[in-house]
N, C-alpha and C positions, 0 to 999 in steps of 0.2 A: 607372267614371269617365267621365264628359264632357267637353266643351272647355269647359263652364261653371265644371266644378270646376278647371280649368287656370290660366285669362282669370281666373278670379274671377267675381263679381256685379256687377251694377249700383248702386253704391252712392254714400254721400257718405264721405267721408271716404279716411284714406290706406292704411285695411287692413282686408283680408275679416273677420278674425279679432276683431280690434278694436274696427270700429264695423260693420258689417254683419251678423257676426252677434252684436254685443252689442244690436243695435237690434232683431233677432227675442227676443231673450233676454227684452228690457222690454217686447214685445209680447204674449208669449205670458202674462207675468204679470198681464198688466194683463188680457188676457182670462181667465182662470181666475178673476179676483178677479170681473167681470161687474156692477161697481158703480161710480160715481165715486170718483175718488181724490181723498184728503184730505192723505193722507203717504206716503212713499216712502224706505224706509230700505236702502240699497245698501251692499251687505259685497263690496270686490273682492279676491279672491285669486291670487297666485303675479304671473306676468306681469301680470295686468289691473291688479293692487295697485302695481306698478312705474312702469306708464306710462299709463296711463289718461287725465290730465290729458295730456300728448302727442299721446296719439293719437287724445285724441275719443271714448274708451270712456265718458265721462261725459254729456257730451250722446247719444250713439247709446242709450245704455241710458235716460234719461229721453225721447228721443223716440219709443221703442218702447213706453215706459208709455203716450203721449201719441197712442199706436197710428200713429204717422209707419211707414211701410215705409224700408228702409234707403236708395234711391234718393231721398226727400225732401229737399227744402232746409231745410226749414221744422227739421230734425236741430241746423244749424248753431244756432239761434236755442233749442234745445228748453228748454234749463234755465231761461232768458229767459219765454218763453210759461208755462211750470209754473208759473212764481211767479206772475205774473199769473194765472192760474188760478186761487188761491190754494194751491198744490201747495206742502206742504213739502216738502223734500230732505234729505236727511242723505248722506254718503258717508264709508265707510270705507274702512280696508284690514284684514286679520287671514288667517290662516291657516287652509285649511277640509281637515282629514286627509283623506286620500287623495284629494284632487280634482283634475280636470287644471288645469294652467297657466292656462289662460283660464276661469277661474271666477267666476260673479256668486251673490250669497246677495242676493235682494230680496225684502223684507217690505213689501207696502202695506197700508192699513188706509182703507177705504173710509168718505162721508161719516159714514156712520150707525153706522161702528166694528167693520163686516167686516172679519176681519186675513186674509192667507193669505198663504206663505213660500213662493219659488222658489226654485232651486239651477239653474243653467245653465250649459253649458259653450259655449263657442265652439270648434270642433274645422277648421276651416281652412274656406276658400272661401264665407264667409258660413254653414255649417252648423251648427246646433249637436243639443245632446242637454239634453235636460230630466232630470237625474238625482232631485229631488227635489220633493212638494210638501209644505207643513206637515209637514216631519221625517220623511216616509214614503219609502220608494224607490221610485223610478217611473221608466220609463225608454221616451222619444218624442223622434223627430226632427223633426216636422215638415212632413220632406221631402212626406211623403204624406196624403192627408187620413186627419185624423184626429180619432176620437171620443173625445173623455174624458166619464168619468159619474163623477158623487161622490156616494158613496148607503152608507146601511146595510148592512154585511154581512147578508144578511137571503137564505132561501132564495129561488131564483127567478126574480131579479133579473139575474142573467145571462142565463138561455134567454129571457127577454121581452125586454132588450135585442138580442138576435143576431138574434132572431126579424125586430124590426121592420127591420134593418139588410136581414135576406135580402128580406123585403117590398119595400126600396128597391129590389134588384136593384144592390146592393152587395155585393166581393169581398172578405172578410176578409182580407190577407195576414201578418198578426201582430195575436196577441191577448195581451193581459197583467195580472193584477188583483192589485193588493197591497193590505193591510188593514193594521191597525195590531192587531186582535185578534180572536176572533171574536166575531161581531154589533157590531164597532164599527166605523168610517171605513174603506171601502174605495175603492180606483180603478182603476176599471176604463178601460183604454185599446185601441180596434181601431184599427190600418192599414191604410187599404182602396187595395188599386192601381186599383178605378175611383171612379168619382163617385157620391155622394151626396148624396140630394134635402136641401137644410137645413131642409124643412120637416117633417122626421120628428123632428127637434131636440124640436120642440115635444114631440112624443108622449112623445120617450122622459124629456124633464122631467117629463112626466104621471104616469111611471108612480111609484106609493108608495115611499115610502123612498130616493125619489134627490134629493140636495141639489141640483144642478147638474151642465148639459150642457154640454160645449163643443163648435163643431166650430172643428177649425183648421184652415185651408190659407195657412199662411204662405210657402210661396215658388208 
């Protein structure tokens, strides 16, 4: 722990939890989707489902789609700008089995009618954990840069990914790949404790049988 996890974030709004890391939450989704968005369907659970409208979990989570960082003003205004964008919104609340308290379920579905489904937690101090993507379990902070790949279970495909990351002169410090069966949808996620060139993004898009790269460095 730091005195940043103490103090809190830099943020808008009146709780880490709440709207700083629900605005990572809407960010990370909207990146993974990597298209414009056309609609934006939001499921809050436990606490988020409670007070959300309170506390700003509802613009913070639409300004993170709108990839606003949680320190932005432009947060205050985000639901405002969405529509003008022509962004539909929907917001629920419902209950999502064994998820923690601060849980968002966002489904966007891009102009051309790409869909893909977050699960996010806000876990204190602006942090959160990415526990799902499209119904799969996956599980990333953030904190650290980090690579997601969505690619065919297909042999391979991992030692060519690792390959070009050690080329970057990138440090793995956690690796993780969940599939949904084999040779169907898998995700592949590294946590690297240094930096990574984001020009190798490209490559590793390159390589066959990977749908999409992400790198994130959201804090």
């Amino acid at each position: 722990m730091n005195v940043f996890d103490i103090v809190g974030p830099v943020m808008i709004g009146p709780s880490s939890s709440h709207t700083a890391g629900a605005a990572r939450i809407g960010k990370t989704a909207a990146m993974l989707l990597g298209a414009p968005i056309a609609k934006a369907d939001i499921l809050f659970h436990g606490s988020f489902a409670k007070t959300y409208r309170g506390h700003g979990t509802d613009k913070a989570i639409v300004g993170g789609i709108l990839k606003l960082d949680p320190w932005d003003p432009g947060i205050r205004t985000s639901i405002e700008t969405a529509e003008k964008m022509g962004i539909e919104i929907m917001f629920r609340t419902g209950t999502i089995e064994n998820a923690h308290p601060n849980t968002a379920l966002i489904t966007l579905t891009s102009e051309k009618g790409k869909t893909i489904s977050v699960q996010g937690a806000s876990i204190g101090g602006g942090n959160i954990v990415i526990t799902k993507v499209n119904d799969m379990e996956v599980y990333f902070t953030g904190q650290k840069t980090t690579l997601i790949v969505m690619h065919q279970d297909v042999p391979g495909i991992i030692a060519h990914v690792t390959n070009l990351v050690a080329a970057g002169n990138a440090n793995i410090c956690n690796f993780r790949l969940n599939r949904e069966e084999k040779g169907g949808l898998a995700i592949m996620t590294l946590e690297m404790d240094s930096d990574f060139d984001s020009s190798l993004v490209k490559q590793v898009k390159a390589i066959p049988f990977v749908y999409n790269t992400i790198l994130l460095k959201l804090n």
